[in-house]
C-alpha positions as CSV (number, residue, x, y, z in Angstrom):
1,X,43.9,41.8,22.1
2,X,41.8,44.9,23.1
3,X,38.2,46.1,22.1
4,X,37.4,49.6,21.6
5,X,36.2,49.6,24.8
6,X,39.4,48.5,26.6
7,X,38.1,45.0,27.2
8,X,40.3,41.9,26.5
9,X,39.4,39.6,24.2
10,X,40.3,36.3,23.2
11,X,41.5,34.9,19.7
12,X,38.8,32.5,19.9
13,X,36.1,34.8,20.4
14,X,36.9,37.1,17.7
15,X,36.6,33.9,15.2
16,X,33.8,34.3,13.2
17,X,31.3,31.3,13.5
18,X,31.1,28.9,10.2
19,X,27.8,30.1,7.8
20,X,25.3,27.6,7.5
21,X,24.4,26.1,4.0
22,X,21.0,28.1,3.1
23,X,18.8,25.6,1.4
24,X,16.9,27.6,-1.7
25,X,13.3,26.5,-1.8
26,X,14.0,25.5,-6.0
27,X,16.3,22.6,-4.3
28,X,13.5,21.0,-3.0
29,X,11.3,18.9,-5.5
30,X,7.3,18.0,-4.9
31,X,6.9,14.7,-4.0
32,X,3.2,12.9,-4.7
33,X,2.1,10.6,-1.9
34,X,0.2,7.8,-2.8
35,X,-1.7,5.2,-0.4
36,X,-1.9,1.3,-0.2
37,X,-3.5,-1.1,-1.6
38,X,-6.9,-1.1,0.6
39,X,-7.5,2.7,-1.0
40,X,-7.1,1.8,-4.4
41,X,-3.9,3.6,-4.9
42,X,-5.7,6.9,-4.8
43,X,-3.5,10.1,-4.5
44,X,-4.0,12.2,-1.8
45,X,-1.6,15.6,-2.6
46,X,1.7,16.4,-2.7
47,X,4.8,17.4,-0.1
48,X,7.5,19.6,-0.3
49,X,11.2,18.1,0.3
50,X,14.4,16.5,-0.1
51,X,14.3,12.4,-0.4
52,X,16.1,12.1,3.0
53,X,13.8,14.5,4.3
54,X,10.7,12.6,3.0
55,X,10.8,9.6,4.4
56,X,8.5,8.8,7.5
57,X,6.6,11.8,7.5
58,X,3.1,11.7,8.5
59,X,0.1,12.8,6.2
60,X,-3.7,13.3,7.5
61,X,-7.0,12.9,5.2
62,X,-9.9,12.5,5.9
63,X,-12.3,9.4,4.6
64,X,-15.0,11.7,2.9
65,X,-12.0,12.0,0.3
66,X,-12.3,8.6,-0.3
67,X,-16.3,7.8,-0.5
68,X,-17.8,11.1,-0.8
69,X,-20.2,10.6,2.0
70,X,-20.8,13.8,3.9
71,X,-21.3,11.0,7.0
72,X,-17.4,10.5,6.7
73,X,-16.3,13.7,7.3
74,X,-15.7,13.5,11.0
75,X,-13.0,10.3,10.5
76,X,-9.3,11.3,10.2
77,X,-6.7,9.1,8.0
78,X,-3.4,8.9,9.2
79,X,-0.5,7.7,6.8
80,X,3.4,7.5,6.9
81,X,5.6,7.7,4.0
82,X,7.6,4.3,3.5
83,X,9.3,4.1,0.2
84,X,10.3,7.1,-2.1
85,X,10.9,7.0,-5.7
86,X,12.9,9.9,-6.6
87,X,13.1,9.6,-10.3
88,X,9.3,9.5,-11.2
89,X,8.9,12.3,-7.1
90,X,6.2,9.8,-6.0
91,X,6.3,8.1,-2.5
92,X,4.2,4.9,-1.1
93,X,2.4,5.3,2.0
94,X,1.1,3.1,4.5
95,X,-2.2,3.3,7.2
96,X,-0.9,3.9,10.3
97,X,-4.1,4.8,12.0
98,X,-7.7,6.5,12.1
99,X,-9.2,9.2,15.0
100,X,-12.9,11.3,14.7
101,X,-12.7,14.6,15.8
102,X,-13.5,15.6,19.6
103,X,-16.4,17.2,18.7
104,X,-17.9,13.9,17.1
105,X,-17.2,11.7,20.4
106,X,-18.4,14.7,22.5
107,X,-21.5,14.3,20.5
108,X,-22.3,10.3,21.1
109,X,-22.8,10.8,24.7
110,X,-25.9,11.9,26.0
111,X,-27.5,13.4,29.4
112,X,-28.5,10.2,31.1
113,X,-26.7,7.6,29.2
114,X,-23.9,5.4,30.0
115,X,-20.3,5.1,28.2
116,X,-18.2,1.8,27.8
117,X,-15.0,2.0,26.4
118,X,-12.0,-0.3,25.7
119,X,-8.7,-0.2,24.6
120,X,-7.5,-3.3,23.4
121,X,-3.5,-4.3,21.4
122,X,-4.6,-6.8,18.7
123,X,-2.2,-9.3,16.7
124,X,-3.8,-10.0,13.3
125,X,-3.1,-13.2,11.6
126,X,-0.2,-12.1,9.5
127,X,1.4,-10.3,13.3
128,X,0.6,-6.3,12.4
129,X,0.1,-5.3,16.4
130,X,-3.5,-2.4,16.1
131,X,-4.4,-0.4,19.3
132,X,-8.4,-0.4,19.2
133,X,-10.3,2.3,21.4
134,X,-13.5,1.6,20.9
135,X,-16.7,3.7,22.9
136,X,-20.5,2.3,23.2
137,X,-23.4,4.4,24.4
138,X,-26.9,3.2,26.2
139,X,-30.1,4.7,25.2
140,X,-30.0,5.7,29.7
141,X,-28.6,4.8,32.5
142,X,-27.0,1.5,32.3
143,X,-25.9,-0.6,35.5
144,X,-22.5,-1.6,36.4
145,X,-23.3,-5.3,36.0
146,X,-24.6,-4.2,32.4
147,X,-21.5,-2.2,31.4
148,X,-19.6,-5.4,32.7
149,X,-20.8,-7.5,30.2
150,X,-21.1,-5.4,27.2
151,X,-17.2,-4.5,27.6
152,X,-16.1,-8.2,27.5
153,X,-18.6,-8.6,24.3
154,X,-16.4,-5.7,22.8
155,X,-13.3,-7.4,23.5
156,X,-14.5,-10.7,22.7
157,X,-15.5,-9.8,19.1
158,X,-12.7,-7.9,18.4
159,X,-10.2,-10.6,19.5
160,X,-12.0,-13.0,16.9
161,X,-12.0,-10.6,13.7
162,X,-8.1,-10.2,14.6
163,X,-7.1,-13.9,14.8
164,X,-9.2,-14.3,11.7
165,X,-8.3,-11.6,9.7
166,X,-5.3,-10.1,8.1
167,X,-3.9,-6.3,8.2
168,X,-5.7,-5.2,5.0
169,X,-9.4,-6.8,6.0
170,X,-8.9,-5.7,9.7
171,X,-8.3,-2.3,8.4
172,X,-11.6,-2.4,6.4
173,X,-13.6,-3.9,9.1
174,X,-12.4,-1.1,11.4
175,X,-12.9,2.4,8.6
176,X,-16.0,0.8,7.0
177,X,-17.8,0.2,10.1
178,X,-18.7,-3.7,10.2
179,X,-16.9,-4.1,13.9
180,X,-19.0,-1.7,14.9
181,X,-22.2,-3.4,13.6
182,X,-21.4,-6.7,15.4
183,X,-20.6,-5.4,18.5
184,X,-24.1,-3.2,18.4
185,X,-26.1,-6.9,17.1
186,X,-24.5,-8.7,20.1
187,X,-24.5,-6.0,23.1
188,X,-28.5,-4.6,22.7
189,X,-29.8,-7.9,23.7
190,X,-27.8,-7.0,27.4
191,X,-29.2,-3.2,27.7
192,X,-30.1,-0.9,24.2
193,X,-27.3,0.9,22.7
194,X,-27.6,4.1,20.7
195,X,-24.0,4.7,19.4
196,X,-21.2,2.0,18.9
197,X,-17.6,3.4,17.3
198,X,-14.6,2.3,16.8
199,X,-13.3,5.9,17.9
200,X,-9.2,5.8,17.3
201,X,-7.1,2.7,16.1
202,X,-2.8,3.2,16.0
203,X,-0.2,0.8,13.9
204,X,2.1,-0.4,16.8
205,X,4.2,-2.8,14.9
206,X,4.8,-4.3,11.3
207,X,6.3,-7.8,10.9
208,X,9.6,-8.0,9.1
209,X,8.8,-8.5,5.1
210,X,4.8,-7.5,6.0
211,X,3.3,-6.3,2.6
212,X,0.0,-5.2,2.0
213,X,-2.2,-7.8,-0.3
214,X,-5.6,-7.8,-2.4
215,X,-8.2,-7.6,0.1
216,X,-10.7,-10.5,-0.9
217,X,-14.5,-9.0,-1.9
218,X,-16.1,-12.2,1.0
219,X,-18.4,-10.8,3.2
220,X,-17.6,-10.2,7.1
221,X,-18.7,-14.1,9.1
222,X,-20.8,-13.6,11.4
223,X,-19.8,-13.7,15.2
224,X,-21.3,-15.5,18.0
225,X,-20.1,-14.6,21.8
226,X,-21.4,-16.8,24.4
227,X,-21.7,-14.7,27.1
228,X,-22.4,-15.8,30.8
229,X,-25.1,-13.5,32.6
230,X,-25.6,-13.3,35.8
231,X,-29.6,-12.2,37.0
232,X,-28.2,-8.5,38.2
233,X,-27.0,-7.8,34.3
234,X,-30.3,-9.3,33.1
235,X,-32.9,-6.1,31.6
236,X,-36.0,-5.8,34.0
237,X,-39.6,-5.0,33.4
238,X,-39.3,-1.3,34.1
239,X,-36.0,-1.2,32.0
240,X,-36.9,-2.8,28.7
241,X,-37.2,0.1,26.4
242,X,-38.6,0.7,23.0
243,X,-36.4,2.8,20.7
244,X,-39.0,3.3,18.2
245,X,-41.5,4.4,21.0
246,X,-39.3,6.7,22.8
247,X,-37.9,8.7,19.8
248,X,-41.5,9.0,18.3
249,X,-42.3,10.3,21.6
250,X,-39.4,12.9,21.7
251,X,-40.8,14.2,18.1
252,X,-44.2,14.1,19.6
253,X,-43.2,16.1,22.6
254,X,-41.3,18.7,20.1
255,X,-43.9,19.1,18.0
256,X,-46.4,20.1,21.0
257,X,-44.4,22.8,22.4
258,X,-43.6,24.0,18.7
259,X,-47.8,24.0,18.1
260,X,-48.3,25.6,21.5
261,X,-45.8,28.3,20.8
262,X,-47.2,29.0,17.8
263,X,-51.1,29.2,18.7
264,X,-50.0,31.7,22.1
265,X,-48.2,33.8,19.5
266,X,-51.7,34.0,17.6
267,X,-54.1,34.8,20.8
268,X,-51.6,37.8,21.2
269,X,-52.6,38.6,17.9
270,X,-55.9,38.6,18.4
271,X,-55.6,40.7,21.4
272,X,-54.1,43.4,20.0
273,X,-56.1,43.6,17.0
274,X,-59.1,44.1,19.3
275,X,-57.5,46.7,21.5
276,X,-56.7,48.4,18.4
């Protein structure tokens, strides 16, 4: 066979190509995604899809959903689709993980402080397998010996509330911020912390029949770490710092230049007024 141009071509090549199905966008159906247990089974929109399609997608939120706190606003909720009713187009999630935004962890760090971080794979007691990263920040400059020992604190006290906790209270313990309180009550007695976050955490694993339970209304225990210091991690004279003092001194020091500003502002004033 011949083109118009007097090329040969082949039998094959002249086939036409089979049409792919179009998919109309009334085929699809909404879907409403609703989360586990721990959020109270709160809705949090709606996707667009088949029920093949569906499953295992990935949905973010954000936590101020949840409590309304304008604090919360930073922390990102991160939650797979696991189970998909098609009759009543509603699908069952589960919490995969949490991450604040970059500009929140940019802001923890100071000029002239010192960051500790860890990142830590923790088994809970039913076996669900977290990845914690977790950041701390000194009010200055801390010394290596220093940043030694708070690190292991961090590890320590997370490594407890995992083998004493399941899924569901771990997950609380990590969004709702008590981790983060013990580890700050525990660590200031080595060198004085400003910030303490559990900034990230990621669902590695899930046990085979792992379900998610009511989470019990007890309080967080307690945690003791018995730490071994050595006399190069322990806070000197010159280093023991007052956090009280030293941010009423920052406002001070503010409010002096804002009063000096103001009364040079009012001698040139004055100056003109006379040369006028």
């Amino acid at each position: 066979m011949r083109d118009k141009g007097g090329l040969k071509v082949s039998s094959r090549a002249r086939k036409k190509k089979p049409s792919l199905k179009k998919v109309s966008f009334k085929d699809k159906s909404w879907y409403q995604i609703i989360t586990p247990k721990i959020f109270n089974f709160k809705p949090i929109g709606e996707i667009l899809g088949f029920e093949d399609n569906v499953m295992g997608r990935t949905i973010e939120t954000l936590l101020f959903d949840f409590t309304g706190k304008y604090s919360d606003i930073s922390l990102k909720l991160k939650f797979q689709v696991s189970d998909v009713n098609n009759e009543a187009k509603k699908c069952n999630a589960i919490f995969i993980g949490h991450q604040y935004t970059n500009d929140f962890i940019r802001s923890l760090v100071g000029r002239g402080s010192s960051k500790v971080q860890t990142i830590l794979n923790l088994t809970t007691k039913d076996g669900y397998i977290f990845r914690l990263t977790t950041i701390c920040t000194t009010l200055k400059r801390a010394r290596n010996s220093q940043i030694v020992l708070i690190r292991k604190i961090m590890r320590e006290i997370l490594r407890e509330f995992a083998k004493s906790l399941d899924h569901e209270k771990f997950i609380a313990g990590v969004i709702y911020g008590e981790f983060k309180n013990q580890i700050q009550r525990v660590a200031k007695t080595i060198y004085p912390l400003t910030n303490c976050v559990v900034v990230k955490s990621k669902l590695l694993s899930i046990p085979e029949g792992g379900e998610d339970k009511v989470i019990p209304d007890d309080q967080f225990e307690i945690i003791e770490v018995d730490v071994k210091r050595s006399r190069k991690s322990e806070i000197r004279r010159s280093e023991r710092i007052n956090v009280k003092k030293l941010t009423q001194t920052r406002t001070n020091t503010s409010r002096r230049t804002v009063k000096s500003d103001s009364s040079e502002k009012s001698e040139e004033s004055n100056k003109e007024e006379k040369s006028s």
